[in-house]
ROMAR-428874 format. One record per residue: residue in one letter; x, y, z of N, C-alpha, C in turn. Coordinates in steps of 0.001 Angstrom, whole numbers, padded with zeros to 6 digits, always signed. Each point is the difference from the previous one (the first is absolute). Layout:
N
aXYZXYZXYZ ...
//
This chain:
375
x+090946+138046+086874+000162-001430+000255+001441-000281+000392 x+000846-000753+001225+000624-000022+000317+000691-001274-000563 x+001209-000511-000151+000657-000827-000346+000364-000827+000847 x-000455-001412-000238-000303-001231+001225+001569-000080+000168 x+000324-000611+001489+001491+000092+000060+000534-001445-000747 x-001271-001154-000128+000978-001140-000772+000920-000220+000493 x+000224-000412+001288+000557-000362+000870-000279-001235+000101 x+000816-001596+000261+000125-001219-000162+000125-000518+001576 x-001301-001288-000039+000435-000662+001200-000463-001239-000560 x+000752-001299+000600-000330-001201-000275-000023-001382+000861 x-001282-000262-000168-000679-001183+001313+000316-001597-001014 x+000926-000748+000885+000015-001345-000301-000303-000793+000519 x-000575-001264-000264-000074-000652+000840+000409-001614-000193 x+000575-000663+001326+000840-001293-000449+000162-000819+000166 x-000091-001461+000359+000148-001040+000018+000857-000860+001012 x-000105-000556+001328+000722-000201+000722+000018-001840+000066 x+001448-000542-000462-000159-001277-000378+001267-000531+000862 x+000003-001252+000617+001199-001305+000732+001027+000020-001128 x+001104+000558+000689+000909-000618-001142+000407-001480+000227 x-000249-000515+000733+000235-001530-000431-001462-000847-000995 x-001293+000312+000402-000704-000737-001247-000149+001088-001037 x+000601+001032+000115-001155+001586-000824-001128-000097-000087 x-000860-000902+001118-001509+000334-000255-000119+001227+001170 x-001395+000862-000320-000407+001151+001215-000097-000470+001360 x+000639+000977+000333+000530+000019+001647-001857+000472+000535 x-001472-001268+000280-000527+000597+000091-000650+000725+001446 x+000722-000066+000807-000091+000929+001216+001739+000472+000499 x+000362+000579-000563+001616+000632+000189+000080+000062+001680 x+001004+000127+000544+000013+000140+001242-000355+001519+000410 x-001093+000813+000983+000336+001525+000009+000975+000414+000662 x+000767-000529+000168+001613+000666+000292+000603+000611-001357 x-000440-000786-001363+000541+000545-000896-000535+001458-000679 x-001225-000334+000418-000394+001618-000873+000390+001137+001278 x-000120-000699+001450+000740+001370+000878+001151+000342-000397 x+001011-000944-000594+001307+000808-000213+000097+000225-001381 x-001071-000234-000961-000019+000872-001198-000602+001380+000809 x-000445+000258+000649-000674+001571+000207+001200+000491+000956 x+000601-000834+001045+001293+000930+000443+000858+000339-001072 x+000188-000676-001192+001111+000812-000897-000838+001376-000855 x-001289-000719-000765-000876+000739-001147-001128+001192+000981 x-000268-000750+001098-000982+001444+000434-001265-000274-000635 x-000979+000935-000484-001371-000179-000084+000260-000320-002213 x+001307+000001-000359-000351-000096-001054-000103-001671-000439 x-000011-000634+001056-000308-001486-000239-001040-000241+001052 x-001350-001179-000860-001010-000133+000742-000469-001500-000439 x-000869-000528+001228+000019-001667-000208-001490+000559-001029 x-000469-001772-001360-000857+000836-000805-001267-001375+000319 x-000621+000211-001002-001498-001016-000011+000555-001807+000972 x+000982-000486-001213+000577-001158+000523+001378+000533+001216 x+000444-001413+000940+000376+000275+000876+001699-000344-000780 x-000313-000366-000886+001139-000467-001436+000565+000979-000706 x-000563+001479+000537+000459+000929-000887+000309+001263+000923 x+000719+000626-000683+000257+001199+000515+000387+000874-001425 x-000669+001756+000580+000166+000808-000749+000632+001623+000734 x+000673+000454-001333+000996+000679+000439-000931+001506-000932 x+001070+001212+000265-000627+000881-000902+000734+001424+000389 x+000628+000219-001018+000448+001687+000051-000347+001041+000340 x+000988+001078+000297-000714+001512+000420-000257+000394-001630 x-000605+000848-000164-000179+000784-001388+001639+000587-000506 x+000276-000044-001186+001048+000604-000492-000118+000756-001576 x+000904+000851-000108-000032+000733-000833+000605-001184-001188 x+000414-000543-000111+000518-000597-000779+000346-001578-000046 x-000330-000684-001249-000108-001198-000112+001519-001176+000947 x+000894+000665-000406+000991-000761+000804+000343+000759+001307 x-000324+000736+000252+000167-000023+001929-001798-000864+000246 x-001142+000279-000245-000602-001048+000129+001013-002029-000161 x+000012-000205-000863+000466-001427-000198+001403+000051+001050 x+000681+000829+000560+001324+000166+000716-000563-000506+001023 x-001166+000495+000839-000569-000148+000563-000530-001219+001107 x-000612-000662-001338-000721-001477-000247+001074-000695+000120 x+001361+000264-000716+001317-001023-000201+000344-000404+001384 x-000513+001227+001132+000390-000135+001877-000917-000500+000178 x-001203-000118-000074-001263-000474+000537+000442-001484-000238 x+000073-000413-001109+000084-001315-000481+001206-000553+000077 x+001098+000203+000749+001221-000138+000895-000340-000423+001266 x-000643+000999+000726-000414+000169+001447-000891-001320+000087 x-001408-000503-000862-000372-001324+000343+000808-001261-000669 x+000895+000401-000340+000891-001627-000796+000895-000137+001146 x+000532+001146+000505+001641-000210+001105-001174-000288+001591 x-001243+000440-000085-000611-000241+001340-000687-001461-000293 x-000150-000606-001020-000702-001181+000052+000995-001114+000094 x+001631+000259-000240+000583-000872+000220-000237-001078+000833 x+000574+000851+001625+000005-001408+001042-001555-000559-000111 x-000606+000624-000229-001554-000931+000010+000273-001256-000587 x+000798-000381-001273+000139-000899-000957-001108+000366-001098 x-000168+001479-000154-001173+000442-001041+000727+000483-000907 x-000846+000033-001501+000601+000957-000867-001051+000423-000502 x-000098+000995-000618-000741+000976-000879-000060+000050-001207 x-001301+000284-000770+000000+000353-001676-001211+000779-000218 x+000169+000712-001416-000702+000237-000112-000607-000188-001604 x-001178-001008+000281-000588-000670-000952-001520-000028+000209 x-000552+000772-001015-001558-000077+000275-001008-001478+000388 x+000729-000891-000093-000775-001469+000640+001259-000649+000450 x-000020-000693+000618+000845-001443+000395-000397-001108-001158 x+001661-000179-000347+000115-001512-000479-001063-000801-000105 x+000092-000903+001347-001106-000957+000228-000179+000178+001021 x-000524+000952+001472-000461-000057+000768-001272-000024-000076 x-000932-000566+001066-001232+000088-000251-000720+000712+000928 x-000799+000608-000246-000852+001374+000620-001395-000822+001525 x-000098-001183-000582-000600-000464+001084+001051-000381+001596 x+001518+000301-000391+000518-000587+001490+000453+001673+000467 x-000536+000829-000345+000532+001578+000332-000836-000001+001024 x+000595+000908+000843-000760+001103+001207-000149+001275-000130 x-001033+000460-000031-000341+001549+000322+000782+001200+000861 x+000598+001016-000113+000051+000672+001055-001223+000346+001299 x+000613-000042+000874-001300+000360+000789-000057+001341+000394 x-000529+000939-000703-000370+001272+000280-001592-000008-000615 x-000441+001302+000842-001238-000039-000655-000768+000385-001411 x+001114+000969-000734-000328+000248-001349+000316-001902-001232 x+000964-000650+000804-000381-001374-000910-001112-000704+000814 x-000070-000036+001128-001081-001048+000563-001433+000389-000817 x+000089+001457+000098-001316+000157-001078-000088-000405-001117 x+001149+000124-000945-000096-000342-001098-000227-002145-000018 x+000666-000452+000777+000117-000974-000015-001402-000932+000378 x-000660+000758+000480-001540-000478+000260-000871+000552-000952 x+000163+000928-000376-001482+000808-000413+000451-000352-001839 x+001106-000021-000843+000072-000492-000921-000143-001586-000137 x+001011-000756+000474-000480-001283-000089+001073-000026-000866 x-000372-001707-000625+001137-000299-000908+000690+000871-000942 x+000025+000425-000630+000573+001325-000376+001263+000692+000462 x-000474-000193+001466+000875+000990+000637+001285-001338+000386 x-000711-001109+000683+001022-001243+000337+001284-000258-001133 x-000830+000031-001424+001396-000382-000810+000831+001587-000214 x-000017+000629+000522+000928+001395-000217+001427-000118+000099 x+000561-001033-000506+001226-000361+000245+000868+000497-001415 x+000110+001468+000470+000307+000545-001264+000890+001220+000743 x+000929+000934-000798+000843+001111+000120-000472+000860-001016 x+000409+001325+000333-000315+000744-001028+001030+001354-000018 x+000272+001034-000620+001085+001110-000356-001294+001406+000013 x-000077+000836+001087-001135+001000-000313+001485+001391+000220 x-000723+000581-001303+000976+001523-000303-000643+001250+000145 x+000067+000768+000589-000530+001022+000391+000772+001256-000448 x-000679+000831-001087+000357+001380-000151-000969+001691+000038 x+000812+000253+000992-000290+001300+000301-001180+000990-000891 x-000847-000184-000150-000766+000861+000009-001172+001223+000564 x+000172+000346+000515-000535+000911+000856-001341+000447-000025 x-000425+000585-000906-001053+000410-000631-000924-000988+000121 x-001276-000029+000769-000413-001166+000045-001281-000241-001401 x-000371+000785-000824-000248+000211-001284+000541-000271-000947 x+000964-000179-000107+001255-000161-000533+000566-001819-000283 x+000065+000093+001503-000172-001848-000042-000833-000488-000562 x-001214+000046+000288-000887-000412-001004+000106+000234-001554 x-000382+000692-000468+000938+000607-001742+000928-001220-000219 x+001244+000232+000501+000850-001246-000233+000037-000936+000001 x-000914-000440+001196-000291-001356+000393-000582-000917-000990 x-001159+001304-001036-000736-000705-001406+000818-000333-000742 x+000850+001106-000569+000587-000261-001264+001156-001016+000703 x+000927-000489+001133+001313-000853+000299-000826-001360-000398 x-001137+000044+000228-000674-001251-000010+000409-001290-001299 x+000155+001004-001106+000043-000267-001099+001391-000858-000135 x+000929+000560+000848+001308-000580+000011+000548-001439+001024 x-001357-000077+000945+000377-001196+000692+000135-001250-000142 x-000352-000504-001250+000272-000845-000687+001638+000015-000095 x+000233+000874-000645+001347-000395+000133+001247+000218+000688 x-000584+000617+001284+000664-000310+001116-000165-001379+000747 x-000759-000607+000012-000529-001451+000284+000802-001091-001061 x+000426+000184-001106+000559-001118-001149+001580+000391+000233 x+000346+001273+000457+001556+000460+000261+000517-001074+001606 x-001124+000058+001055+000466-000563+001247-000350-001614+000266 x-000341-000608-000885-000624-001342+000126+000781-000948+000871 x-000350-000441+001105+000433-001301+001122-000299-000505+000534 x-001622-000321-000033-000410-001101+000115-000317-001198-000896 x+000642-001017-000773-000189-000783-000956-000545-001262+001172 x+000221+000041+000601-000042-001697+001010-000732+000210+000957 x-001408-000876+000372-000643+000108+000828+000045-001694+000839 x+000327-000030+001356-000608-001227+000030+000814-001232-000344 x+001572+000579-000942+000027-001172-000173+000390-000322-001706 x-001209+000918-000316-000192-000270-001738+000173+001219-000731 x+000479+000032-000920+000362+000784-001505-001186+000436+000044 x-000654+001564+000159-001595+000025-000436-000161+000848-001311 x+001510-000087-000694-000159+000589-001465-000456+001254-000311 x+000310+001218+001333-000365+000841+000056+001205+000771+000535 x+000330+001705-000497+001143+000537+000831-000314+000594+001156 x-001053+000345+000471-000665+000295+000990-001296-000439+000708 x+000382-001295+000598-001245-000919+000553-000204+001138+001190 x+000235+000922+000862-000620+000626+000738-001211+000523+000104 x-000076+000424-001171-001500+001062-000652-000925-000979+000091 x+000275-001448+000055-000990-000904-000647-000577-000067+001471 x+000849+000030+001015-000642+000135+001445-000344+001079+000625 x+000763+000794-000904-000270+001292+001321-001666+000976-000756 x-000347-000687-000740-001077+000325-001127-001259-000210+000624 x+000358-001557+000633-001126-000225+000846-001001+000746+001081 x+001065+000876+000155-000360+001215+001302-000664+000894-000592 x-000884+000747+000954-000852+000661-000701+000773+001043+000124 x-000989+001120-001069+000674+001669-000133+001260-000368-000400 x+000607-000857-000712+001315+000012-000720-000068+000528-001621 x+001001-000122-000728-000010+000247-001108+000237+001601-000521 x-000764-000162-001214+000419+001103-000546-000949+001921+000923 x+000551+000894+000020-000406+000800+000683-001762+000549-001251 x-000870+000556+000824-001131+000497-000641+000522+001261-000677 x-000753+000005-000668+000330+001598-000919-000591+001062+000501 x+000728+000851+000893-000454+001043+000528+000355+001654+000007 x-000971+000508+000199-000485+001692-000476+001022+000758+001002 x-000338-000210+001249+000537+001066+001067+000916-000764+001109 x+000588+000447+001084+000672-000495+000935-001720-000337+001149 x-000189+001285-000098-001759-000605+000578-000699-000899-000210 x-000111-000214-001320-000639-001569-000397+000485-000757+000637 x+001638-000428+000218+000664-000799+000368-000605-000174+001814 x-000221+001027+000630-000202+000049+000888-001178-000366+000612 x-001246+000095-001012-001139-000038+000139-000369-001599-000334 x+001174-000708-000660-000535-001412-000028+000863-001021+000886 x+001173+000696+001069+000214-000479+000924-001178+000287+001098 x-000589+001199-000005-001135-000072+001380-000314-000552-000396 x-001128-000648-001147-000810-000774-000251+000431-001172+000473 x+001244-000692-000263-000274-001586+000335+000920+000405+001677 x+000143+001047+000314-000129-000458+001603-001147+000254+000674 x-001172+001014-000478-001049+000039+000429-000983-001250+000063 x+000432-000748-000833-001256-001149-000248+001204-001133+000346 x+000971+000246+001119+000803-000749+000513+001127-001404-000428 x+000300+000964-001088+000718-001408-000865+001422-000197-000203 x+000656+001352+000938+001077+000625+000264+000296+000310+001107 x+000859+000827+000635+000574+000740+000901+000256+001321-000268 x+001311-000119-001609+000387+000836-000191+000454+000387-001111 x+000286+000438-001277+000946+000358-001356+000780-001467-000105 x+000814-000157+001023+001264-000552-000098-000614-002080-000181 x-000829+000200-000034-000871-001554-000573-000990+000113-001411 x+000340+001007-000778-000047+000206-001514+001546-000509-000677 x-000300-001025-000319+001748-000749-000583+000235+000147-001657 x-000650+001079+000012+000395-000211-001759+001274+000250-000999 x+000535-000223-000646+001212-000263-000775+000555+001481+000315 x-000976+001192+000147+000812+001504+000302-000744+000333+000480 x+000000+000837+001120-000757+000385+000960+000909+001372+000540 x-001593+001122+000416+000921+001201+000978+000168-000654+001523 x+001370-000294+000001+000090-000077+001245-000555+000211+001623 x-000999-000713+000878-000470+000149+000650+000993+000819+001033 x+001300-000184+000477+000655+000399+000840+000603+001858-000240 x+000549-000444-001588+001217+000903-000515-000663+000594-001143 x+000608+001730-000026-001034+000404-001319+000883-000290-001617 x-000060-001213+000029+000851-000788-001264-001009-000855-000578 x+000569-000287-001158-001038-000984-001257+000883-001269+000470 x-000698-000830+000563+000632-001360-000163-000382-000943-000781 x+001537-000384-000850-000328-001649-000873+000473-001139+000538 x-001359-000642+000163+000144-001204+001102+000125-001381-001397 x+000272+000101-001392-000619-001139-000666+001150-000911-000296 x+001401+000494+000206+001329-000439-000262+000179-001519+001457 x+000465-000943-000866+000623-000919+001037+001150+000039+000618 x+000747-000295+001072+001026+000310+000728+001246-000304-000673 x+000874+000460-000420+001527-000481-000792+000911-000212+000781 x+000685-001124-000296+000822-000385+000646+001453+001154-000066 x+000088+000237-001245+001236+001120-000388-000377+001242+000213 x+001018+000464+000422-000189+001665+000521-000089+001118-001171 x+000899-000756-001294+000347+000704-001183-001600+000148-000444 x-000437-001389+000152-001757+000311-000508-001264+000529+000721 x+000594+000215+001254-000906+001090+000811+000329+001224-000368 x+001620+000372-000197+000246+001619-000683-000583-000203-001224 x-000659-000522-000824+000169-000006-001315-001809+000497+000147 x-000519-001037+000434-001586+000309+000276-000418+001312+000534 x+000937+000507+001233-000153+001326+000747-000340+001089-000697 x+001500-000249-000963+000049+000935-001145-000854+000577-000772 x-000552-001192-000515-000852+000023-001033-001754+000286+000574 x-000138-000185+001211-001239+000569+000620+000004+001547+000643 x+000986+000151+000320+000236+001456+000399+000492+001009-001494 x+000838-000488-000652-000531+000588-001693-001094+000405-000694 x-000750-001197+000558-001559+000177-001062-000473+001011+001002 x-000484+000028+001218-000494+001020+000949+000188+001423-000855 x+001653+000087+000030+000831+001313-000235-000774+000517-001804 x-000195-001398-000685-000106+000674-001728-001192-000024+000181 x-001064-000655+000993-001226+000596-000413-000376+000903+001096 x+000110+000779+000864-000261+001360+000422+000949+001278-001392 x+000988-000681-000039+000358+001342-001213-000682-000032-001110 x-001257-001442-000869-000988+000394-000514-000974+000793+000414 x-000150-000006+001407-001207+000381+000661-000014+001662-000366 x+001516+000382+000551+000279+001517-000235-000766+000330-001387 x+000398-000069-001038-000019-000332-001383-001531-000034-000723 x-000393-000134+001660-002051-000938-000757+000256-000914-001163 x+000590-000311+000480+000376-001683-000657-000407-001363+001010 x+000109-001415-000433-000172-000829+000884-000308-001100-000997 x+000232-001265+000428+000385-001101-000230-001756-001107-000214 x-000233-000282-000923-001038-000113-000478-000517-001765+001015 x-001202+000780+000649-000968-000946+001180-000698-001212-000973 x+000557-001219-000296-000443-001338-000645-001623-000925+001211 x-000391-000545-000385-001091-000502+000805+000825-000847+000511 x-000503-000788+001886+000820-000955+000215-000052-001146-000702 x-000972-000618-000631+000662-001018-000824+001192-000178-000296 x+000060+001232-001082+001038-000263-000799+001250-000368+000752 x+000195+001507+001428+000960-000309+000551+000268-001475+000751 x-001231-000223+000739+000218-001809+000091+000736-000772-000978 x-000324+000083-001553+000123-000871-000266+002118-000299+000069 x+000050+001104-000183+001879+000459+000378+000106-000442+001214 x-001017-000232+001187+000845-000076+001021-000261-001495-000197 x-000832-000475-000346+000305-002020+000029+000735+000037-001257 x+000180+000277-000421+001308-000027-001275+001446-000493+000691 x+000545+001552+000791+000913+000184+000687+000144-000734+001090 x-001251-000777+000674-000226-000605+001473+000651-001496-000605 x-000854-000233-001392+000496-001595-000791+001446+000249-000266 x+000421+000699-000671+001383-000303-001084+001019+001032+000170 x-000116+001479+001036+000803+000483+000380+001255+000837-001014 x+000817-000336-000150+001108+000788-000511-000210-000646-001018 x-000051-001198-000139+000303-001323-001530-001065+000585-000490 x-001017+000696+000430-001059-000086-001317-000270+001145-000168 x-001478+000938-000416-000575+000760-001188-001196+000905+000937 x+000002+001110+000238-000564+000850+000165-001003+000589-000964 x-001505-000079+000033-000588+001262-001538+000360+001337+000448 x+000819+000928-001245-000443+001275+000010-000977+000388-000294 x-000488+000389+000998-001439+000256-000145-000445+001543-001009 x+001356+000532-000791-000300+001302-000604-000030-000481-001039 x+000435-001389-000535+000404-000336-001351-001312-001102-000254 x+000103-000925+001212-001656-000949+000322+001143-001133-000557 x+001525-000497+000177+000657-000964-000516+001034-000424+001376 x-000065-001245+000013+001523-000460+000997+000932-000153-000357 x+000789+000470+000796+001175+000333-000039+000821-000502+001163 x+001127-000640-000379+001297-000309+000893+000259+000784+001752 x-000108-000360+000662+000601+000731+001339+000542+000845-000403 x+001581-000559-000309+001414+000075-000560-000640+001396-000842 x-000455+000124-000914-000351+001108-000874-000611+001028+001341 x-000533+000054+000303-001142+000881+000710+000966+000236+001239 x+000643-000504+000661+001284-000106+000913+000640+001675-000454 x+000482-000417-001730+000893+001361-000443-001100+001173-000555 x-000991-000365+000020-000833+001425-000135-000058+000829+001263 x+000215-000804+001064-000403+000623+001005+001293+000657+000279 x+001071-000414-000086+001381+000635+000713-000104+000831-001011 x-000508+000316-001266+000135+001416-000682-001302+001154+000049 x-000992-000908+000797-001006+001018+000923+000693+000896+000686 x+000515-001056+000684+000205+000269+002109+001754+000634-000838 x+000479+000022-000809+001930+000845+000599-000487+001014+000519 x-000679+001206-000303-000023+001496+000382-000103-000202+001537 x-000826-000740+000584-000346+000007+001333+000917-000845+000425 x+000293-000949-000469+000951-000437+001043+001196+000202-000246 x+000735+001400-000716+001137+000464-000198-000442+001280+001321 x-001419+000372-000113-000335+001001+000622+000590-000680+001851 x-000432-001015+000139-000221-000516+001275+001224-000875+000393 x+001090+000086-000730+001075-000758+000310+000201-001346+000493 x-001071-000673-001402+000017-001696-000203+000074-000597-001010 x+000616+000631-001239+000197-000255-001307+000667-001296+000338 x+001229+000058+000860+000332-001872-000263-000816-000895+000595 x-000888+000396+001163-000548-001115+000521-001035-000217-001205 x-000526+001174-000836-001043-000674-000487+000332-000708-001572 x+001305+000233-000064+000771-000951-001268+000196-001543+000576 x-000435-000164+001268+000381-001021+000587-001251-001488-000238 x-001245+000815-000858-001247-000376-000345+000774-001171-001049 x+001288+000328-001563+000135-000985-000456+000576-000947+000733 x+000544-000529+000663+000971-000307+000942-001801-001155+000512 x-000834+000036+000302-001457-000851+000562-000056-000319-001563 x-000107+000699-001147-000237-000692-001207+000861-000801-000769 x+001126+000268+000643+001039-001007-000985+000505-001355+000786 x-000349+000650+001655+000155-001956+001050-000767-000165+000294 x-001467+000561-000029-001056-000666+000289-000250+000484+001420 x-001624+000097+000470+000110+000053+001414+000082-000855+001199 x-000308+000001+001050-000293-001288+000934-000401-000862-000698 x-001022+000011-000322-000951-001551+000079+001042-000653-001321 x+000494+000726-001004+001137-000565-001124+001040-000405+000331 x+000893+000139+000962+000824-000096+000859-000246-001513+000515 x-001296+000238+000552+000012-000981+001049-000071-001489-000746 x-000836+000156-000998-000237-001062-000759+001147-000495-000897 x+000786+001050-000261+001400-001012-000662+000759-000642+001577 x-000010+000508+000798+000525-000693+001447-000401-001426-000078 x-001351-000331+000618-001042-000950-000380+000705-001027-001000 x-000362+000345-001028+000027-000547-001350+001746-000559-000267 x+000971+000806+000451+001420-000387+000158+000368-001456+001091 x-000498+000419+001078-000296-000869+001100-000450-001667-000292 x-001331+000360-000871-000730-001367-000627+001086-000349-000906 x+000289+000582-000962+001085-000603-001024+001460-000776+000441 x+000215+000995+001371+000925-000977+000619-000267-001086+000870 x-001175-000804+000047-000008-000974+000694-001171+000106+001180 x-000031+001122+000214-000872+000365+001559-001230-000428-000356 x-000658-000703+000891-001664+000270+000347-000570+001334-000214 x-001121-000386+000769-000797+001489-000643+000459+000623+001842 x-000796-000608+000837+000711+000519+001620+001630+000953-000253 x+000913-000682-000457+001117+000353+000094+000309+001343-001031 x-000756-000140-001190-000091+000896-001454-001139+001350+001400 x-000545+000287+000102-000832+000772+000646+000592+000554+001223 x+001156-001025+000692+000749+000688+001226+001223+001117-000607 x-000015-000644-000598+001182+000838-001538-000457+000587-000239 x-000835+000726-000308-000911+001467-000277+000375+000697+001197 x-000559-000734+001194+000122+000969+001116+001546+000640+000752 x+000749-001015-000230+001687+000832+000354-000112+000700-001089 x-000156-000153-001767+000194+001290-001002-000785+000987+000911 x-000943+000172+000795-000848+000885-000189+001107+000952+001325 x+000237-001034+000692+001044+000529+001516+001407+000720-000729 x+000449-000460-000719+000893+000631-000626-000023+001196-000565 x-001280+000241-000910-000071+001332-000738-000433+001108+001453 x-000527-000313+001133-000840+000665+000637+001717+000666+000934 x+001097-001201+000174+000879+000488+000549+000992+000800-000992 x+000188+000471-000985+000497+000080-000900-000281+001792-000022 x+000341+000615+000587+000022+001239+000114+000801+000781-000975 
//
């Protein structure tokens, strides 16, 4: 059995807003994404909305030349959106924009989606952070793919930034899921035997035509339709770079400590999805501020607690993989909180000083321009 290279690449995607109202820019001019691709090349691409654009790394051996990376990517569209009068963030929803004045890209992989789903697909006015590590073995991916499952919960309560939909507080750290849920084949991945299985229930729903291809199975981790990597698609987009190294870390860690169970005939004990659901609307509601069940003990427990179990999982591997600080960088989301915590003391500061709610909500959106320029 060969040793997956665990090699790191990372797909963002982001938010293109007027800096004079900060509402979405919702048909950008295409002059601007041509001269995002004369600087970035094919690693920037226009996405579902015509409001967004997404960027995405070569594979790297290591967590900070990955994020080094991203730090140029996410340079290259802030210094190219200038003269537009655009700025950039990256926040899994908008403030208060609303999803009914968006436009579609017009290519044909959204025109499909945009007809053949239906509403669903219209409010997709959402971003998301997908991490991809190297695994090779396409047997292998699968194996992992069961037992990481267990942990996406709290990769989802570590990246929380969508609190505001629309407008309104929806009392949630990640209102994304609540939309992007709607779509079918989302969620948590099936529990599966072989890389063949996997294969055998993509023919199926393209045989009975309900697909194209792999790459329209959207579930929280998935084997990569393109790349022979495990991708975790369940994390929301962070505005801070410190908390994209911090997340990287900690997903390319777990990869690393559970194939060295695997060696071992060891492995990380397969819970029914319930249970794991019930962690991921846990983490989707209350995020870092709140309570995860360990599911070995059957009791909840603190983020914050379960936060430091994990950095004394993951040291070996990520001393192994040369990300011990990024992934110390996990207290650092537990002690300021993530996006959507952030955003809401913004908000909430704003109201206390006098502002409306319009003005308290535009104030979110320069915080959000700030952290995104803040390299």
């Amino acid at each position: 059995m060969d040793k997956p290279s665990l090699t790191l690449g990372i797909e963002e995607e982001y938010l293109i807003v007027d800096r004079e109202t900060r509402d979405l820019v919702a048909e950008p001019d295409p002059a601007y994404l041509e001269a995002c691709g004369e600087v970035l090349g094919e690693r920037v691409t226009p996405e579902f909305l015509q409001c967004q654009i997404e960027v995405g790394t070569r594979p790297h051996r290591t967590v900070a030349d990955a994020v080094d990376e991203l730090r140029g990517l996410r340079k290259g569209v802030t210094e190219t959106a200038a003269p537009f009068g655009y700025a950039v963030i990256a926040a899994s929803t908008h403030p208060f924009a609303q999803w009914r004045q968006q436009s579609h890209t017009k290519k044909e992989r959204y025109e499909g989606l945009w007809s053949d789903i239906g509403g669903p697909a219209w409010r997709l006015l959402i971003c998301g952070m997908h991490m991809h590590v190297g695994i090779e073995d396409p047997d292998m991916r699968i194996d992992l793919m069961n037992q990481a499952a267990y942990f996406l919960p709290h990769l989802l309560a570590l990246s929380g930034s969508s609190p505001f939909w629309d407008g309104t507080d929806t009392q949630l750290s990640s209102y994304r899921l609540t939309v992007f849920d709607a779509m079918p084949r989302t969620g948590l991945p099936d529990p599966l035997y072989s890389h063949s299985e996997f294969v055998r229930l993509v023919q199926h729903l393209e045989s009975a035509g309900c697909i194209e291809d792999g790459s329209k199975i959207w579930w929280d981790i998935r084997p990569s339709a393109k790349f022979p990597t495990l991708e975790q698609r369940i994390t929301d987009v962070c505005p801070r770079l410190s908390d994209v190294a911090a997340l990287a870390a900690l997903y390319q860690a777990l990869l690393s400590w559970l194939y060295r169970l695997r060696t071992r005939n060891r492995r990380w004990r397969i819970y029914p999805n319930t249970l794991i659901r019930e962690n991921r609307w846990r983490a989707q509601r209350y995020g870092v501020e709140g309570e995860l069940i360990d599911h070995g003990c059957g009791k909840s427990v603190p983020v914050s607690d379960l936060v430091e179990e994990l950095i004394e999982m993951m040291a070996e591997d990520a001393d192994a993989l040369g990300s011990t600080t990024e992934l110390l960088g996990l207290r650092q989301i537990v002690q300021e909180g993530t996006s959507a915590v952030r955003q809401r003391k913004v908000y909430a500061q704003a109201m206390e000083e006098g502002a409306g709610t319009p003005a308290a909500l535009r104030a979110v959106v320069d915080h959000l321009i700030e952290e995104f320029t803040a390299h």
